[in-house]
C-alpha positions in Angstrom: 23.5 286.2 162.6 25.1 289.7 162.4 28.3 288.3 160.5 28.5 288.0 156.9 29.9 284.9 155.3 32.5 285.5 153.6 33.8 284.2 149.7 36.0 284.7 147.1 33.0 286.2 145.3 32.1 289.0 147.9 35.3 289.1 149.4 36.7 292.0 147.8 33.8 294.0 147.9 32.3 293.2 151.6 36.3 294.0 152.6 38.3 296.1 150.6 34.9 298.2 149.2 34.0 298.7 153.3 33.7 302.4 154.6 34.0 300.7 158.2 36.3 298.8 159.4 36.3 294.8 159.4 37.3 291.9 161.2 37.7 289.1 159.5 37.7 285.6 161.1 39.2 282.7 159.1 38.3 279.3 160.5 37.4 275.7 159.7 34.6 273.5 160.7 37.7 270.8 161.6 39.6 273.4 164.0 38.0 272.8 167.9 39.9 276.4 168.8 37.4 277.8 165.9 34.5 276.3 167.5 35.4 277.6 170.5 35.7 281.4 169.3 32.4 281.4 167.2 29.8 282.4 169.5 32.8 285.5 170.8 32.7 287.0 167.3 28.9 286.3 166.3 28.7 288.3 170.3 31.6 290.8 168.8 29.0 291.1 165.7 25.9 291.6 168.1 27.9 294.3 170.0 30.0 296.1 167.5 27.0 296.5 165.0 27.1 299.5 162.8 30.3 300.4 163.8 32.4 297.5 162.2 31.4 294.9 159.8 32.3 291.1 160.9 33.0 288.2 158.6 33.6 284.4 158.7 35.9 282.7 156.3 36.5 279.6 155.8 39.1 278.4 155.3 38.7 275.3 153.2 36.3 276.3 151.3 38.3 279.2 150.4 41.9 278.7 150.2 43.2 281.2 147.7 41.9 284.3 150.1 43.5 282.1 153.1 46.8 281.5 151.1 47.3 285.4 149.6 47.0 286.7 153.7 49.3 283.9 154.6 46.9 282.0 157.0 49.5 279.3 159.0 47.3 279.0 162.2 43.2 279.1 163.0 41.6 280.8 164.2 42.9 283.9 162.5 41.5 286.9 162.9 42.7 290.4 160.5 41.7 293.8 161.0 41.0 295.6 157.3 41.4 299.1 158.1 41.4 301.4 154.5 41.7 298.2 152.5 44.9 297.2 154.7 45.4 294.5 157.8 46.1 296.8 160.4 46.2 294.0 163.2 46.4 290.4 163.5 45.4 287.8 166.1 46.3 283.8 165.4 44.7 281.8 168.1 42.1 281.4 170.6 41.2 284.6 172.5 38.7 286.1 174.8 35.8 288.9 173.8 37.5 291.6 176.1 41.4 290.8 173.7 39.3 291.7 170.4 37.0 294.2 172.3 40.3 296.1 173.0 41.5 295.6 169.0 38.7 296.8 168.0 38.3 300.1 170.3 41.8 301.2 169.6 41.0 300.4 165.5 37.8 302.9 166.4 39.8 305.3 168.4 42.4 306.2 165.7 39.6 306.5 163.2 37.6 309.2 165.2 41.1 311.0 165.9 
């Protein structure tokens, strides 16, 4: 498994401390959509290795983190860019929708 599980004890420092960006996926054993998008990000994990750290959330076991980023909907996924969100996707999407996020969240880092 290429993505780190995420807590409110390494949260800060596997996020905010990252010199790459990270995608963040916040999810619940109880959500079907999360089920669903699972094997995408550990695949987005697989792919994007070294260039991007990926981590799972979740949500109830976690719900201060999940409360301060206003987390409504899951799956949620946030882009941490420099210690900010610099994109946001609520729902169930395919590999090539976060594939793109994550090239142009590459692109403007090289530039």
């Amino acid at each position: 498994m290429a993505e780190i599980i995420l807590n409110e004890k390494n949260f800060s420092e596997e996020v905010f401390q990252s010199d790459k960006p990270v995608l963040v996926d916040f999810w619940s054993e109880y959500c079907p959509p999360c089920q669903l998008i699972s094997p995408i990000i550990e695949k987005i994990a697989e792919d994007f290795q070294g260039k991007i750290k990926v981590g799972k959330l979740n949500v109830d076991q976690n719900p201060l983190i999940a409360s301060s980023f206003m987390i409504e909907a899951i799956p949620t996924l946030l882009f941490f860019k420099n210690r900010k969100v610099v994109e946001k996707i609520v729902g169930l999407v395919s590999y090539e929708v976060i594939k793109e996020k994550i090239e142009e969240i590459l692109k403007t880092e090289e530039e």
